[in-house]
C-alpha positions as CSV (number, residue, x, y, z in Angstrom):
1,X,5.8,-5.7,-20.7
2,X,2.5,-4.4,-20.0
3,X,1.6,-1.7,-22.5
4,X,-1.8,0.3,-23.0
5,X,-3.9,-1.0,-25.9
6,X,-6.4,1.7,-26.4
7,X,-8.6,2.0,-22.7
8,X,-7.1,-1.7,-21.8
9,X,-3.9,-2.7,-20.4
10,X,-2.4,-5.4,-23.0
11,X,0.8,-8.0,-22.5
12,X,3.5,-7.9,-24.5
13,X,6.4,-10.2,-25.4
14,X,9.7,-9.2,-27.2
15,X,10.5,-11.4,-30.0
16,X,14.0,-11.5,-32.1
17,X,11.8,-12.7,-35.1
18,X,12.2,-10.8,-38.0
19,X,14.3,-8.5,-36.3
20,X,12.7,-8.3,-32.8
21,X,9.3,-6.2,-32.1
22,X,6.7,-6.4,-29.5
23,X,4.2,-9.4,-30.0
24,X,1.1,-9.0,-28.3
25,X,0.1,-12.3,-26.4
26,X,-3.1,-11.1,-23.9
27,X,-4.8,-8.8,-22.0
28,X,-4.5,-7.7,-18.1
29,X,-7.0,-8.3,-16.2
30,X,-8.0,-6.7,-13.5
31,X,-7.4,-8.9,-10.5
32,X,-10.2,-9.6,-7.1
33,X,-7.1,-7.7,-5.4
34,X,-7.4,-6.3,-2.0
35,X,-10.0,-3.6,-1.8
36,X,-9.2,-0.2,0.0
37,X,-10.1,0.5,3.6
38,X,-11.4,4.0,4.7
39,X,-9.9,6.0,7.7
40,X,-12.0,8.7,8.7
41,X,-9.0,10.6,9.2
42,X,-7.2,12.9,12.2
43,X,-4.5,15.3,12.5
44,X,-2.1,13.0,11.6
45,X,-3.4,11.3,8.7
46,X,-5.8,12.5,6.4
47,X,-9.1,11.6,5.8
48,X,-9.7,8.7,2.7
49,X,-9.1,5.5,1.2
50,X,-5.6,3.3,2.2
51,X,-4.6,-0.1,1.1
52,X,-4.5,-1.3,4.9
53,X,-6.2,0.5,8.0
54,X,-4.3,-1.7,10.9
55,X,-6.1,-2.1,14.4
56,X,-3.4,-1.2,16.9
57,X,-3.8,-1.7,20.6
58,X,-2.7,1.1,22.6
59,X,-3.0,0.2,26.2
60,X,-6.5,-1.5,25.7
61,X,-7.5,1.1,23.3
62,X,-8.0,0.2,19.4
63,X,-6.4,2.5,17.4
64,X,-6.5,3.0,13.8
65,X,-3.2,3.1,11.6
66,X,-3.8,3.7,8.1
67,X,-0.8,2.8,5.3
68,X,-0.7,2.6,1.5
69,X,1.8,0.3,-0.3
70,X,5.3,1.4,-0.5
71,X,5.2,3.6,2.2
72,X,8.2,3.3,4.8
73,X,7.0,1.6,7.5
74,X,9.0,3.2,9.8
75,X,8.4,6.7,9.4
76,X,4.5,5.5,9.5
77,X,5.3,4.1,13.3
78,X,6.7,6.9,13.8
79,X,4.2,9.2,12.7
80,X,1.8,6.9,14.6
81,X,3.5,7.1,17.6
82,X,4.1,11.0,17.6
83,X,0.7,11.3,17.4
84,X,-0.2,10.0,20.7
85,X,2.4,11.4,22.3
86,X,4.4,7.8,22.6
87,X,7.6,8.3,21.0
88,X,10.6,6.5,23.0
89,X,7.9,4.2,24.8
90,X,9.5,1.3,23.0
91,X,6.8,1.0,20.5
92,X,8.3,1.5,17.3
93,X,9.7,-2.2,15.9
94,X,6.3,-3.9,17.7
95,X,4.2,-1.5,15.3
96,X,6.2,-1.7,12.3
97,X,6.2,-5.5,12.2
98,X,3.0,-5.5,12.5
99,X,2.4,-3.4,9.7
100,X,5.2,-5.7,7.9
């Protein structure tokens, strides 16, 4: 269980010793993780910072497709999709396997 030890996350174990309690055993660090993409942003989607900003060719045109973790991917396509006007073109499981 990760708990907050002052202005750091700390790692915790439970222990049945002497009655169980919480036995600290480290500190989180932060991880190199993936660092956040900008999207300048459009009607659709705001303007600002997203976990993934996904290159999506539309006819020979890039588009961008911006998407934060646990987002449904499907009502992303779909938002995507309404957004230049290509709902019903067949688009929908391409884009959200590529988001996948």
């Amino acid at each position: 269980m990760i708990f907050r030890d002052k202005d750091n996350a700390a790692a915790y174990k439970w222990t049945t010793e002497a009655g169980g309690f919480w036995e600290k055993f480290g500190d989180v660090m932060q991880g190199g993780g993936h660092k956040k993409e900008k999207f300048a942003g459009n009607k659709t989607f705001p303007k600002g910072d997203y976990d993934y900003v996904f290159k999506i060719d539309l006819n020979g045109q890039m588009m961008d497709l911006p998407y934060n973790d646990g987002q449904s991917k499907i009502e992303i396509a779909e938002k995507f999709l309404r957004h230049y006007n290509l709902v019903g073109e067949g688009f929908e499981e391409s884009i959200t396997n590529h988001i996948a």
